[in-house]
Structure formats: structure tokens, C-alpha cells
C-alpha positions in Angstrom: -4.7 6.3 -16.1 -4.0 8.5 -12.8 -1.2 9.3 -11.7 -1.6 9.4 -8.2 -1.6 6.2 -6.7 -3.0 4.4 -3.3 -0.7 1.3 -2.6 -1.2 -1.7 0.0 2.5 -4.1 0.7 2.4 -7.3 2.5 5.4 -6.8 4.9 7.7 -9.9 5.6 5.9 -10.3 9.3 2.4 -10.8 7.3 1.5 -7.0 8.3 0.1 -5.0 5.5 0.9 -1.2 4.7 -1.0 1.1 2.9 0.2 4.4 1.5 0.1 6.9 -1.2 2.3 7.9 -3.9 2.5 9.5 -7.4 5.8 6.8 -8.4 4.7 3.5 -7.3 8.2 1.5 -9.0 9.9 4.3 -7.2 8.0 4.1 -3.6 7.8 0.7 -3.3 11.8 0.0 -4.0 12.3 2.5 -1.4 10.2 0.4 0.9 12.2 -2.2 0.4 15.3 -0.7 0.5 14.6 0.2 4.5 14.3 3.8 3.0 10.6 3.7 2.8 7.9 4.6 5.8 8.9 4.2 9.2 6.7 1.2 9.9 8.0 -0.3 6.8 11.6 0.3 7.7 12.1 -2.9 10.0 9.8 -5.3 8.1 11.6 -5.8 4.9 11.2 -7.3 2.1 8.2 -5.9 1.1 5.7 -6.9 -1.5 3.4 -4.6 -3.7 0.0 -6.4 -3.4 -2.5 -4.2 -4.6 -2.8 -0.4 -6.6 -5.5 1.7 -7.2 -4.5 4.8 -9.7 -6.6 7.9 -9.4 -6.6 11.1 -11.0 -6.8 13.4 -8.4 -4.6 13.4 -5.1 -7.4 14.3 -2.9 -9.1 11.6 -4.3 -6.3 9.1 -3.8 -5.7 10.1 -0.1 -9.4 9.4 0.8 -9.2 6.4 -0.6 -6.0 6.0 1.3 -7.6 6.9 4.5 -10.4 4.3 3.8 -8.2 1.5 3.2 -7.0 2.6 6.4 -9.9 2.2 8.2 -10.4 -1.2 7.0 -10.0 -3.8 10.1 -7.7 -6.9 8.6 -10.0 -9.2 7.2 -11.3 -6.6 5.0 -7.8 -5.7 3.6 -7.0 -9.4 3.1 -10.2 -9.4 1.3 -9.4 -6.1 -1.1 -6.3 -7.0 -1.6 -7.0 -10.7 -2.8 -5.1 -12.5 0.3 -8.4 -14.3 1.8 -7.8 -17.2 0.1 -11.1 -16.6 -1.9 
């Protein structure tokens, strides 16, 4: 199992952030802590709603940016919240 980790959170206003880290317990309780990212910051509590592990950390922050690119439906749809 990799150690590096890509990580999407449904925010409490229904937004959803994605990010990279190699302590996902750690990371997200910093989220929701209001210690976490900026955009996370005001939209607290946060919940982890998908992980991918990876062994490489280039690998993880392409993947990263991909998730990234994704428009909303296909992030609902990845991360299970599509109702499907």
C-alpha cells in the first residue's frame, strides 16, 4: 500500500476538496480542525469521501491534478455521491 495519498472531502456547503497528503488521519483532522487548506478553513466540518494511495508522490500529485480537472458531476461520480 502507498504511502502517498490523493484525498477528496465533502465540505459542510456541499463543495468538494481535493488534495494530497502522505498522513491522511492526520490531514483530514487538520481540515477539520480549521487548520487545514485555506479553502477548507471556513467550510468546516469536513468529511473524507474518497482516497486513492499511490506509491510515488509524483504519481499521486498527477492524479491530484486530474481529480482537479474534473468538472462536478464527474467528482460526484468518482467519489460515489451521484446517487448511482
Amino acid at each position: 500500500m502507498g504511502r502517498h495519498v490523493v484525498y477528496v472531502l465533502e465540505c459542510a456547503d456541499g463543495s468538494l476538496y481535493t488534495g494530497y497528503t502522505t498522513d491522511l488521519e492526520r490531514r483530514v483532522a487538520e481540515h477539520d480542525a480549521g487548520e487545514g487548506a485555506k479553502y477548507t478553513r471556513g467550510r468546516t466540518p469536513v468529511a473524507l469521501v474518497y482516497h486513492e494511495r499511490y506509491g510515488s508522490r509524483s504519481a499521486a500529485l498527477s492524479r491530484e491534478h486530474e481529480i482537479k480537472s474534473l468538472s462536478r458531476t464527474e467528482k460526484e461520480r468518482l467519489v460515489g455521491l451521484d446517487g448511482e
